[in-house]
C-alpha positions in Angstrom: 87.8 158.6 -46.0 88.9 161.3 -48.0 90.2 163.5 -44.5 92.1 160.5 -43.0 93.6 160.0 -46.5 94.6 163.3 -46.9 95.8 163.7 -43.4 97.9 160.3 -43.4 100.0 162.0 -46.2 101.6 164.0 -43.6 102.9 161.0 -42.3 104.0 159.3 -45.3 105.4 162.3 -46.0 107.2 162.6 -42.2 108.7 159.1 -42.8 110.0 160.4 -46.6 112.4 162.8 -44.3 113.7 160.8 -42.1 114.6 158.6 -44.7 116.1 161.4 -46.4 117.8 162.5 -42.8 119.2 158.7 -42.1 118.8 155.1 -43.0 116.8 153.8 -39.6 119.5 151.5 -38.5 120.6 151.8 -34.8 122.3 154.7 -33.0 121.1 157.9 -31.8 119.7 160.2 -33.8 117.9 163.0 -32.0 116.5 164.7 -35.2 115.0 161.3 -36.5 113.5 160.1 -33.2 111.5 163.7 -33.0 110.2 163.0 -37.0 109.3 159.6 -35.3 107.2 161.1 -32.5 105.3 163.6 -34.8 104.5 161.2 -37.0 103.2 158.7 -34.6 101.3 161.9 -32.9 99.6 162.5 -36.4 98.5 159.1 -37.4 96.4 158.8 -33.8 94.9 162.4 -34.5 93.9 160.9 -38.4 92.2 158.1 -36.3 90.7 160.2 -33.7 89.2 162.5 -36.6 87.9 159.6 -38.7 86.2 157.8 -35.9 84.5 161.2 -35.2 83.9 161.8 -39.2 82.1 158.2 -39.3 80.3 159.4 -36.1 78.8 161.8 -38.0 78.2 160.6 -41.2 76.0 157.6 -39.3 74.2 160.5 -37.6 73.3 161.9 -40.3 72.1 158.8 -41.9 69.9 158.1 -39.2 68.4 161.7 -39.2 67.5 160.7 -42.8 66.1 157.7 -42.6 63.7 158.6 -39.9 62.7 161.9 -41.6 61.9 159.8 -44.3 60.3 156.8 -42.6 58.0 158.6 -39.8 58.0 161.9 -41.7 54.6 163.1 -39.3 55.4 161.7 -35.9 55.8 164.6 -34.0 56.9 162.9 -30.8 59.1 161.0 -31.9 60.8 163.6 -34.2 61.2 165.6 -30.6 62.9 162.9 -29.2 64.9 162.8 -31.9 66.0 166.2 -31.9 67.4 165.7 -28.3 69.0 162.3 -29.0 71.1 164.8 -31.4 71.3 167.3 -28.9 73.0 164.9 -26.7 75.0 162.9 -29.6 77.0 166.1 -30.5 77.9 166.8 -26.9 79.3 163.2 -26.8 80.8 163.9 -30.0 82.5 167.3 -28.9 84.1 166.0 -25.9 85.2 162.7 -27.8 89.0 163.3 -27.2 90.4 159.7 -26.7 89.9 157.5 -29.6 90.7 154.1 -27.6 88.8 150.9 -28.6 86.2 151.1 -25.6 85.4 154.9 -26.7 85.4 154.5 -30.1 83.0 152.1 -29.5 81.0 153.6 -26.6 80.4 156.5 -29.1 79.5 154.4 -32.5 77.0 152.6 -30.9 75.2 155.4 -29.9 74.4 155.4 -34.0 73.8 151.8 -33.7 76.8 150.4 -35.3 79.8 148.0 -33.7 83.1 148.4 -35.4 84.5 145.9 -33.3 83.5 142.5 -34.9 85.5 143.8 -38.1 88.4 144.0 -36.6 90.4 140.8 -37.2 92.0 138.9 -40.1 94.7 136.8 -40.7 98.7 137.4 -41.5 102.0 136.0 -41.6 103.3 134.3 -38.4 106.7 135.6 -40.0 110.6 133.8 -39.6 109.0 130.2 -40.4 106.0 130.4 -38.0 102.4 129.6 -39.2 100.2 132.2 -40.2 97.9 133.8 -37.5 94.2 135.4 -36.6 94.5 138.7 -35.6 91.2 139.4 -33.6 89.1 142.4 -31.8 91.0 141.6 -28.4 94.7 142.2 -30.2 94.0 145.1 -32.4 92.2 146.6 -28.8 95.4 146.3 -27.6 97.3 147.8 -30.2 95.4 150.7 -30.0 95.4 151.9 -26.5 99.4 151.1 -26.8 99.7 153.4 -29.3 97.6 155.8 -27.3 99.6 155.2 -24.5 102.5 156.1 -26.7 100.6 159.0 -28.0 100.2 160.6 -24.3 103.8 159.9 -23.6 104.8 162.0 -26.9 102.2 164.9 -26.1 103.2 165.4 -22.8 106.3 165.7 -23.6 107.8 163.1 -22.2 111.7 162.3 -22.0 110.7 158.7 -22.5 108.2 156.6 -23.6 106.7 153.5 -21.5 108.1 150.3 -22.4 105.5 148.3 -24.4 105.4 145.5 -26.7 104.4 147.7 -30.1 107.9 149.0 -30.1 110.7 148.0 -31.8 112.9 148.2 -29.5 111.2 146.4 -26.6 110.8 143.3 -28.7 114.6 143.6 -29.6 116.4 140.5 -28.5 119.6 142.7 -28.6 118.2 145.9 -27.3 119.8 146.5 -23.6 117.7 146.2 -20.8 118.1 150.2 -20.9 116.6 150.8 -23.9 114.1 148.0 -23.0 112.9 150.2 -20.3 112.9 153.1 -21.5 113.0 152.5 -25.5 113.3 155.4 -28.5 110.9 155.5 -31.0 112.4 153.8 -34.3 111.5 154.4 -37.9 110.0 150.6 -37.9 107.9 152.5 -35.1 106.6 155.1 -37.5 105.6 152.7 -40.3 104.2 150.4 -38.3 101.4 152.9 -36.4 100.6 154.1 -39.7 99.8 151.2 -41.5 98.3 149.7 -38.3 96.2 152.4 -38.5 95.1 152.5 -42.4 94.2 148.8 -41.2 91.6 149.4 -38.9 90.3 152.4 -40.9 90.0 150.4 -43.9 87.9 147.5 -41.8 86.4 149.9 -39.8 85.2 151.9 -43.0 84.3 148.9 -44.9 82.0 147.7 -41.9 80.3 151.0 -41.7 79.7 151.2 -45.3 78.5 147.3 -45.4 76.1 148.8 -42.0 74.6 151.5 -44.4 74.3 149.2 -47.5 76.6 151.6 -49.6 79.4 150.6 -51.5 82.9 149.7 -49.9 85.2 152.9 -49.8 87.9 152.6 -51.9 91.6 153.5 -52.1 93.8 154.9 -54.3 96.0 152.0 -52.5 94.4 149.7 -50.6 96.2 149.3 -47.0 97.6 145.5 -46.1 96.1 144.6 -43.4 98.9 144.5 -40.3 99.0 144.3 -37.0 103.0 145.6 -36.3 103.7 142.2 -34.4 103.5 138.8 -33.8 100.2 138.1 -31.2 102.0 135.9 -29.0 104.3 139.3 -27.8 100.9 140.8 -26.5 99.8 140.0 -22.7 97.1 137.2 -23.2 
């Protein structure tokens, strides 16, 4: 917890210059949008690293608990021994943090983060409050992956999906629909998207291990970045 914390900073801290830079409102600000990208760039790698820390840390307990609980088998501590062997080379190549990896790997230390990964928030403009499930936040994730890929390669423009601002934009052009900028709203939303799932994921894990829920120095509102209904059923 403490490395993702310390590593969304950068973010928060990303997002305090553009604000310094420009107020977020329409028109084209080159600087901004590039503040934008990193940022969005750096909240995925915090993911990626936390799903890999928690990877880990459940590997760990399970070396523990079996040192402690079969302390004399001799087979089974072999078999052990190459179950790690083979973890960590899962582990090492573990490069794309999207909802079926992320799960693919944390199951290998017998724990699901998946089934935490829902809760309910404002419908918004008058509409009745929603259930965010598994299925959306899945979705939310390999979007921002997808932007993600976009950004790294370098990319003039980034694909035209529903997470962005400027897609759901009933006045955006059918330009910029296609081929949108990445906004300031952008920014904030991955990042607190992201604290989200940490924060369930983390809470699961710790609720997995019997230990104590992590805690904040401010706990994340839970948020998805948009209303359900603008994701593909």
């Amino acid at each position: 917890m403490d490395n993702f914390a310390n590593a969304m900073t950068h973010c928060d801290n990303l997002i305090k210059v553009h604000k310094a830079a420009g107020d977020g409102g329409r028109g084209r600000r080159t600087t901004e949008t590039s503040v934008n990208r990193g940022t969005i760039v750096l909240a995925v790698a915090a993911w990626q690293a936390f799903v890999q820390d928690a990877a880990m840390a459940l590997r760990d307990e399970a070396l523990v608990e079996l040192r402690a609980t079969s302390p004399n088998s001799r087979l089974l501590h072999a078999a052990m021994r190459q179950w790690e062997i083979d973890f960590n080379a899962v582990l090492e190549k573990f490069s794309t943090p999207g909802p079926d990896q992320t799960v693919s790997l944390l199951k290998r230390v017998g724990f699901n983060p998946m089934p935490s990964w829902t809760w309910s928030q404002r419908g918004g403009r008058g509409r009745q409050d929603v259930l965010v499930e598994p299925k959306h936040v899945a979705e939310v994730i390999k979007q921002w992956l997808r932007v993600r890929h976009d950004v790294a390669h370098g990319h003039s423009t980034i694909h035209s999906l529903p997470i962005l601002g400027a897609v759901r934009d009933p006045s955006s052009s059918a330009a910029a629909k296609a081929a949108p900028t990445l906004r300031l709203d952008d920014a904030e939303d991955c990042v607190k998207f992201f604290r989200s799932v940490v924060r369930l994921t983390a809470e699961a894990g710790a609720g997995h291990l019997g230990a104590p829920a992590p805690t904040w120095e401010k706990t994340p509102t839970l948020a998805l970045g948009l209303h359900i209904s603008n994701l593909a059923p």
